[in-house]
N, C-alpha and C positions, 0 to 999 in steps of 0.2 A: 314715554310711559310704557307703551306697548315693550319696549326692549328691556325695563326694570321686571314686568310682568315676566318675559322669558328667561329671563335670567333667576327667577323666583321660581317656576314649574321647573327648571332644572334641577334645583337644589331638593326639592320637595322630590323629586319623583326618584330619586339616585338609589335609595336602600329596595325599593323594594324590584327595582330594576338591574341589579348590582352587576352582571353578567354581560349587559346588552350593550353596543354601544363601541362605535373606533372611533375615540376622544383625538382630537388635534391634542401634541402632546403639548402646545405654548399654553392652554386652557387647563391643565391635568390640577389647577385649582380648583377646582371647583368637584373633582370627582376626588380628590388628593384624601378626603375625611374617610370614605370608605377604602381606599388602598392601604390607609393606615388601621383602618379597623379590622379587614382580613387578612393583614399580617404585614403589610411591606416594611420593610426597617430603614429603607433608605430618608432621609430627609427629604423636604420639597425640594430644594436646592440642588441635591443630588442628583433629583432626576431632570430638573430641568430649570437652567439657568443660562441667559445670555450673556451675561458679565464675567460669567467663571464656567468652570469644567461642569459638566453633569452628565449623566447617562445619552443626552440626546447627541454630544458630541461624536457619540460611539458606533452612531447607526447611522448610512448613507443610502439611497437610491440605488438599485442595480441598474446602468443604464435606464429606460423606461419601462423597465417590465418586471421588476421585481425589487428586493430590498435583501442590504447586506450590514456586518456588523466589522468593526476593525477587533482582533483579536490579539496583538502585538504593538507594540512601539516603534516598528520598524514598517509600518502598514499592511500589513499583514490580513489576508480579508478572506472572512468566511461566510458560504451563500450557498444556492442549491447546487446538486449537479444538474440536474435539469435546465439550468440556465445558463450553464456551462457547456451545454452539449453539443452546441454549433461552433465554439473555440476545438472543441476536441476532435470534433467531426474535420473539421479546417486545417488541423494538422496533424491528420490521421493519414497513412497510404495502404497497401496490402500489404507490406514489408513492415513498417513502423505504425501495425494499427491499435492506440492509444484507446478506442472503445474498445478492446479486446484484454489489453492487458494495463491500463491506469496507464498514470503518468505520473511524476514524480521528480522534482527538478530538486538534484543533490547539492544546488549551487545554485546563488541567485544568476551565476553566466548561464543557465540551462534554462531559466524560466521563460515562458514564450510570451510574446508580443500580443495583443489582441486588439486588432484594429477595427478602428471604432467603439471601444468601448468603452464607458465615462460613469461614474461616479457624481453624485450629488449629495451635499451634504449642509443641510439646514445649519443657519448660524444665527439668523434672525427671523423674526415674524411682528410685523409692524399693523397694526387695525389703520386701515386707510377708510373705513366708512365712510366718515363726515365728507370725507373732500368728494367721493368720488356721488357719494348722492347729490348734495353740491351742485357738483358739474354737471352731473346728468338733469335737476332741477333746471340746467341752463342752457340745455338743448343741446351743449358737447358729446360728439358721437365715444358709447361707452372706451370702443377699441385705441382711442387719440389717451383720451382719461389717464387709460391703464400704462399706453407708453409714455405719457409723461411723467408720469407718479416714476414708475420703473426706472426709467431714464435718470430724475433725479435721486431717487435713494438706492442705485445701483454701484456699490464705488468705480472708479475711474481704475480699476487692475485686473490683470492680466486670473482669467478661471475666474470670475463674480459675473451671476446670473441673477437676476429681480425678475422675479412674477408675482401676477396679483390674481388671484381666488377668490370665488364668490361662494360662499360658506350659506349655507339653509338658503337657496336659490336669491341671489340677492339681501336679504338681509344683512350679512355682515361681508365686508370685503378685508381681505387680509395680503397685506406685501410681505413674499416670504425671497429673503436673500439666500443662493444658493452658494457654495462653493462647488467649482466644476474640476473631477480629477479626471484626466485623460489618455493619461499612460499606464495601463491597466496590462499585466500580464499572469499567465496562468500556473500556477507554481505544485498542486496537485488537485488529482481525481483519482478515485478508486475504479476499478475493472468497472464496465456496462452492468454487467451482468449480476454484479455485488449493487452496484447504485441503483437500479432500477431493476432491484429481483423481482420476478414475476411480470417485470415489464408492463404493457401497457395494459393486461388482462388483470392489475389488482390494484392499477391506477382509481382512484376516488375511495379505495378499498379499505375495509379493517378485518382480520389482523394482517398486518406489517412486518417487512422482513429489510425494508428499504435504509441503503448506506447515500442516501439522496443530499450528499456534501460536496462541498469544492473549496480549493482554498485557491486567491488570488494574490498580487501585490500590488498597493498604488506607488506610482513615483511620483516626484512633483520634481522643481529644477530649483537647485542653489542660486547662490550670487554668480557665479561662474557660469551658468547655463549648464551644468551637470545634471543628469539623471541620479535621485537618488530616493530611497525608500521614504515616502511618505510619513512625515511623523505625525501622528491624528492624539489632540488634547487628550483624549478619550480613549482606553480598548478597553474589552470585558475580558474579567479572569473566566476561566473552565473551569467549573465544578464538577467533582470526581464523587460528591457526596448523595446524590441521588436522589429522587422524589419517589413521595410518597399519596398514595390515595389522599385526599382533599387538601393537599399542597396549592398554597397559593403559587400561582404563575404569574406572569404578564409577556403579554408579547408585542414589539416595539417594531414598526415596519412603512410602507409604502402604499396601502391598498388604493385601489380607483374602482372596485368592482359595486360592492354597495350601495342602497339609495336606502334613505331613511324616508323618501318621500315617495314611496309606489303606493297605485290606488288598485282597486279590486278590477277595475270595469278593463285597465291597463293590460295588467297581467294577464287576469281570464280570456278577453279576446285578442290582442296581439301576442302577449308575451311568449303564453302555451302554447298555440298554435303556430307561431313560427318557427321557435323550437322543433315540436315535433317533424315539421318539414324538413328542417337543416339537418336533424339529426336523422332522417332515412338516407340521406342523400349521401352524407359524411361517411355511414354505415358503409355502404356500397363503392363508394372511393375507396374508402380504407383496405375491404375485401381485394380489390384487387390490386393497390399495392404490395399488400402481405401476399397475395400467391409471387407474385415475381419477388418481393423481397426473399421468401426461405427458399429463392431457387440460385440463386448467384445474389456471393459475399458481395460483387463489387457493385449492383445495385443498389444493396441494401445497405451500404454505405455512401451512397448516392443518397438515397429515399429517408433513411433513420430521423433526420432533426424534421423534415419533413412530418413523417409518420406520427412522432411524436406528439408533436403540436394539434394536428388532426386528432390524432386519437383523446387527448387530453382534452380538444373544446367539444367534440362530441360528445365523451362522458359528463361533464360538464355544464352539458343543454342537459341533457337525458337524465340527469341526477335534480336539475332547476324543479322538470316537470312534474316525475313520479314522485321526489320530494314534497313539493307544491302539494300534491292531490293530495294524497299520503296521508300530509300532515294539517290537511282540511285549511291552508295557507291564504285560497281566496275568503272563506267564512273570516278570517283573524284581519282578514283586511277591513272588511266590511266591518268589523268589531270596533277598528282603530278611526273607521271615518265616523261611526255616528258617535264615537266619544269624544271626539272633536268637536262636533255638530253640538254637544251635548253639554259641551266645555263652555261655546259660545252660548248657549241658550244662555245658561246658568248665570252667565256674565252680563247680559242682555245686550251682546254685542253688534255692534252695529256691520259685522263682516257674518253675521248669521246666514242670511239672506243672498249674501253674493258666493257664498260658500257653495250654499245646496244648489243654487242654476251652475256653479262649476261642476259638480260633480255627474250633475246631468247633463250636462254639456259633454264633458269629457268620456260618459258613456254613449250617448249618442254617435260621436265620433270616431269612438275607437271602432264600432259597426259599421260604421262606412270604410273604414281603412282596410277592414279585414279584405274584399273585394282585391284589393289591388297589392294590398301585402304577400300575397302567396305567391302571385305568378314574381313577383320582385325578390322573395326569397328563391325561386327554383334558377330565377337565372344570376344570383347572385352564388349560391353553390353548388349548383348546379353548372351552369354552361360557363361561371369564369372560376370552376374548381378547374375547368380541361386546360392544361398547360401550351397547347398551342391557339385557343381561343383567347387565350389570359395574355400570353404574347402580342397575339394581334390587336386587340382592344389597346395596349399600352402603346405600341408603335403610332396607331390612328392616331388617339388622342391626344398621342405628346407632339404630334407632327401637326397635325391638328389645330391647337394652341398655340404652335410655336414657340414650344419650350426646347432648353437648351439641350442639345443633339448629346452634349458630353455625359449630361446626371443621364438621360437616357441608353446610352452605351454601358454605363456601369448596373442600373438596374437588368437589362438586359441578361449580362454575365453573370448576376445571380440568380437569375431564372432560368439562365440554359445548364449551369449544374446541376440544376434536381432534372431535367428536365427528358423524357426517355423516348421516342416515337414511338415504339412499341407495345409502350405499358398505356401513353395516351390517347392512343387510336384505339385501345380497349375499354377505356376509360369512357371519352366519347360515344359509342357505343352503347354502354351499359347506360349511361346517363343521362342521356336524350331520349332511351327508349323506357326509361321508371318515367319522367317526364310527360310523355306522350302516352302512357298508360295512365296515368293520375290525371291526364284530361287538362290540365297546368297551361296555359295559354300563354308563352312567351319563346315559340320557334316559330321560325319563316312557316310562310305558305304552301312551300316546295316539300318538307316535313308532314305526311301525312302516313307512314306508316313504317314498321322497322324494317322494310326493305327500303326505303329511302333512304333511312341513318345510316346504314351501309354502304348505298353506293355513295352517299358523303363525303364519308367518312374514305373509303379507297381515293374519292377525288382530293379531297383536303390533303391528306398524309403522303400522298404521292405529287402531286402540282404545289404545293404550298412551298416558297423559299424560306418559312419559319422552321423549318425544319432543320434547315442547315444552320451555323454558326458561322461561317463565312458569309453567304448570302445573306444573314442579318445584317453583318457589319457594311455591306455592299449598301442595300438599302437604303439604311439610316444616313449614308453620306450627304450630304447636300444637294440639294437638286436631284436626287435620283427619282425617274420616274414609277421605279418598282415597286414603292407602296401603295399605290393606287388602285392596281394591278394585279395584286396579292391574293388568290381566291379566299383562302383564311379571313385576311382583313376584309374581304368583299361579305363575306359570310358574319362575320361580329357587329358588322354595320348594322346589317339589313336587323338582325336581334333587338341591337342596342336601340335603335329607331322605333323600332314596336315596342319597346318596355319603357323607350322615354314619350313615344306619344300617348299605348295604351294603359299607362302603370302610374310611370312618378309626374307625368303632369298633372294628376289627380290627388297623386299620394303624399307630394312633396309638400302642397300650404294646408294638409290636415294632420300632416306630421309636426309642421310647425304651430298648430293651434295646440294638439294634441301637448306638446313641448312646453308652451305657454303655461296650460292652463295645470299640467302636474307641476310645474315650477311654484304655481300661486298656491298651490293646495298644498303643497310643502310648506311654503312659506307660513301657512296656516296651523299645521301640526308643529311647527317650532315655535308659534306665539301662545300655544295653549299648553304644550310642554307633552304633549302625545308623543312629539319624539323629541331629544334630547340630544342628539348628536348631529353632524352634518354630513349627508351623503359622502361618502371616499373621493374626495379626487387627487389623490397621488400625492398627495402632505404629508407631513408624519407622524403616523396615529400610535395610541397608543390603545390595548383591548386588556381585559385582566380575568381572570378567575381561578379556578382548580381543577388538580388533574382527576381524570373520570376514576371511577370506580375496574380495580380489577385491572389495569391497563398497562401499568407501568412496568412489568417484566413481560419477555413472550416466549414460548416455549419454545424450544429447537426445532426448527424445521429441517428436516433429513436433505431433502435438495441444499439449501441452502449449506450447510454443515458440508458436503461434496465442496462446494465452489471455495468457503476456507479453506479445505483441505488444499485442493487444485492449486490455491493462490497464496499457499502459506500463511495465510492469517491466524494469529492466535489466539485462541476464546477462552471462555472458563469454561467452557461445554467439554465434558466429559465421557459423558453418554447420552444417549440417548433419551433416557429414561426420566432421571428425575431433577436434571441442572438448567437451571435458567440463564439467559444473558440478555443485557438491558441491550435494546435493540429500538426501537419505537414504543412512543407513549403518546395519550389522547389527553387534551381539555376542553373546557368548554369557550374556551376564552371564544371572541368573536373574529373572525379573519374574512377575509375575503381574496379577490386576486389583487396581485401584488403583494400581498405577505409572503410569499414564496421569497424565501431565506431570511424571513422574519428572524433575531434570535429570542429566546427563549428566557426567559431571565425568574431567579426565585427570588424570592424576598431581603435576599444581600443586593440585589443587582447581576448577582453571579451566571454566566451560560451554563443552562442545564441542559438546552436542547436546540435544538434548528427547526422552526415552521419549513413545511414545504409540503403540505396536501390537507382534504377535508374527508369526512367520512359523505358520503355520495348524498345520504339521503338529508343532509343536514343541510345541500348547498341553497337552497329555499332562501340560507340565513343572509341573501344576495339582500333579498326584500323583506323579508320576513323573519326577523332571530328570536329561534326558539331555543331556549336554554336547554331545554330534555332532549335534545336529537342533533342538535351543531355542535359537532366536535372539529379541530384540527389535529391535524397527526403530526409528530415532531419525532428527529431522529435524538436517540437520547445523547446527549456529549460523553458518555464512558464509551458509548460506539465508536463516536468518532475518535475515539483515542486509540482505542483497541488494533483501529486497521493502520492508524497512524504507526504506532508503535510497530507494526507486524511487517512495516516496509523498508528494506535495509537502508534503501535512500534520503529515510525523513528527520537524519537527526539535528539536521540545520534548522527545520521547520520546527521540530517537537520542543529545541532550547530555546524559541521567541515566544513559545506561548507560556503563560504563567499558569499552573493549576494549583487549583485549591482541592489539598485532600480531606 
């Protein structure tokens, strides 16, 4: 009864909520009346069908961190460049450096290899509820549950992944079969300096000047074992026809950032506040990679995928919180719990009562947590942001556990390429001494003043063998008695041991209640139909609405307009004065992380754009989606045609895509 109930507040609640909302796209039933009423043309079926072709065949996972769309018949895949930016950095040198000047592979024999990179691509999604409550009814440990279910509806061939998802915190469980593509290489990027104009100072930002695309290719293997171009059921055409102010959109992608289940008492006392912490800390990292980064290229092509990422989650906190206030985010919380409250009264439900001691419950504890959250966030960004602490802590613990020497050697090796003595002995420094000014209770006892962290900081960087690259590989060897020995690792110890006696032995089973009890409170907001969607966890959603007002052309920016020049790109820009070029455009659709190379699609199904950012003050729409203030930014598709077109090399690439003029 209860699950005829929520399926009834869904339906009921969908017009006047029309905006809000990253639907799993196997469901897109049920929201399917109003996609048809603001415009979509496509049939149900079009967009989503397991038996046959439909749009969802078209969009795949980007690895685990973002979401891509096949654009060709020949698999052909378009996504952010931002997510591309560790492929380019990888096969970038001072002589052939590719952030400087694109890349562009005139031949699929020039396309580059990208190891480790995989593709996911939804093909089914099966409701396993019954069995698996069921089994749990029967005392079956849930994690056994899910590998059996997986195990048997996973097929028996070579690329097929099964996982199972619990949708509105337990209420509904879903088996979704992946297809796993593996051989992923890089086929184009535009210059740095074109893809990420303005770079990290206009990141969360509006207006927009950003060419933030990448094009890849998937292979898959023949009957023969050959390499050859991926053929996907599905690609999307390019639309060359453009959007207009209150243009229906939708955007189709990968999110995991999302909760439809946050409560007031959550967010106002952990959420904000740890934020604000991480993001001083992040601030101050950041400073002082940028001073050594604009001093020497080859740093800063060391540090850039680094930098990147840092500068991007810091904005990102920093946008949560002032947005949050801003947009008065904890009041609209507290709005949503007593209408719940208010749901059940009405109902005379018998979850009234267990409700309200949860919510009290759960504020009670979130004020005990705060205690021990703070000092837990400064040494979590804090003291293992310092790349030779971050080192030592990994060595301990894997030697520690007695995990395998070899996965350790290899993580290792990507942490000594970012990795600078110079820059992280200033780092350390600056780090421990914000730390020990904010009064932060998670350094040794020897730690009592900045002349201390200095003479540290000289003994760590000069006696420590993490310094070296050889004497790592010494170490790690079998039996070697070096690690023990390590003044670094002596020094991450004695931390780690005060932050697991003074911190998470306290903070770990109220983080687990804490855990519990927003999961129930969830489950509560999806029985009374207060929310309507299920938290993102990395499925394939689908979000919809129109493009904002005023948005969809942007005037010539004078820098920008130099760097076409510089890089031969052809616009319509004429002058300065009074000609536009479609460059990025806003909607209000709902996104979150993971949409990053969302595509973009109008009411044919057709690419009209590329997701890949939010407007800063909107990102609240994590917890809280406000239609009048969460936007996504999209780079428009005549852009990316525009640079495409403007590169002697792409005309292999330019006759696989199909556009519609």
């Amino acid at each position: 009864m209860r699950r005829v109930l929520l399926i009834a507040s869904l339906i009921l609640s969908l017009k006047a909520f029309a905006d809000e909302g990253l639907w799993n796209i196997e469901n897109c039933t049920i929201i399917y009346p109003v996609l048809k009423e603001q415009g979509l043309s496509l049939s149900l079926n079009e967009l989503y069908n397991e038996d046959s072709v439909s749009i969802k065949d078209a969009v795949a996972r980007f690895g685990e961190g973002g979401s891509c769309s096949f654009v060709s018949d020949q698999g052909l895949v378009l996504t952010n460049y931002h997510l591309a930016l560790r492929f380019v950095k990888q096969y970038s040198t001072i002589t052939d450096n590719y952030l400087t000047s694109g890349f562009c592979a005139e031949n699929p024999e020039k396309e580059l290899h990208c190891k480790g990179l995989y593709l996911k691509l939804q093909t089914r999604a099966i409701d396993v509820t019954g069995e698996v409550c069921r089994e749990l009814q029967n005392g079956i440990p849930y994690s056994k549950i899910t590998r059996n279910i997986a195990k048997r509806l996973t097929p028996q061939e070579t690329g097929m992944r099964g996982e199972i998802q619990s949708l509105f915190s337990g209420y509904k469980y879903v088996f979704y079969l992946y297809r796993i593509i593996d051989d992923i290489r890089l086929v184009y990027v535009p210059p740095y300096e074109i893809a990420k104009f303005g770079d990290e100072d206009l990141n969360w930002m509006w207006p927009r000047w950003s060419a933030d695309f990448a094009f890849f290719r998937a292979y898959s293997k023949d009957a023969n074992g050959e390499s050859v171009p991926f053929r996907p059921a599905k690609h999307l055409n390019f639309s060359t026809q453009g959007v207009n102010q209150g243009d229906f959109v939708m955007t189709i992608g990968f999110p995991g950032g999302a909760s439809s289940g946050m409560t007031s008492a959550y967010t106002e006392r952990l959420t904000f506040p740890s934020n604000r912490d991480r993001v001083g800390l992040m601030k101050q990292r950041l400073q002082v990679m940028k001073h050594f980064m604009d001093r020497n290229d080859s740093i800063r092509l060391q540090m850039i995928t680094l930098y990147s990422a840092l500068s991007n989650d810091m904005k990102k906190r920093e946008g949560i919180v002032e947005g949050g206030i801003k947009n008065h985010c904890i009041d609209l919380l507290r709005n949503r719990e007593s209408a719940c409250l208010t749901a059940l009264q009405s109902r005379q439900d018998s979850l009234c009562h267990q409700y309200t001691k949860q919510l009290h419950l759960l504020d009670s504890l979130s004020i005990c947590a705060v205690q021990y959250m703070q000092p837990y966030d400064y040494y979590r960004e804090g003291v293992m942001g310092i790349g030779l602490l971050q080192t030592a802590f990994v060595i301990h613990s894997t030697l520690e556990k007695k995990k395998s020497l070899a996965s350790l050697a290899s993580v290792l090796d990507k942490m000594n390429k970012i990795f600078n003595p110079e820059i992280d002995k200033e780092l350390f420094c600056r780090q421990l001494n914000l730390i020990l000014k904010k009064g932060v209770k998670c350094l040794p006892a020897s730690i009592q003043s900045e002349k201390d962290i200095t003479e540290w900081a000289d003994r760590l960087y000069s006696q420590s063998s993490l310094t070296n690259k050889e004497k790592i590989i010494e170490m790690i060897s079998p039996d070697s008695p070096l690690a023990d020995n390590d003044i670094a690792i002596r020094f991450i110890t004695s931390i780690d041991s005060l932050i697991n006696r003074d911190c998470l032995s306290k903070l770990t089973p109220l983080a687990k209640q804490i855990d519990a009890l927003t999961q129930q409170i969830e489950y509560t907001f999806a029985l009374t139909g207060i929310t309507r969607w299920p938290s993102a966890n990395g499925t394939l959603r689908l979000s919809y609405g129109n493009i904002s007002e005023g948005t969809f052309f942007t005037v010539p920016h004078q820098e920008l307009k130099k760097l076409h020049t510089k890089h031969e790109i052809k616009t319509t820009w004429n002058s300065f004065n009074n000609t536009k070029q479609a460059i990025n455009f806003l909607s209000n659709c709902h996104t979150s992380g993971g949409n990053s190379g969302s595509p973009v699609l109008d009411k044919k199904g057709n690419l009209v754009g590329l997701n890949f950012d939010r407007k800063q003050e909107g990102l609240s729409g994590d917890f809280m989606y406000n239609e009048s203030i969460c936007r996504n930014i999209m780079v428009d598709s005549r852009y990316i045609l525009t640079l495409l077109k403007s590169d002697k090399n792409s005309s292999y690439l330019l006759n696989e895509l199909n556009i519609i003029q």
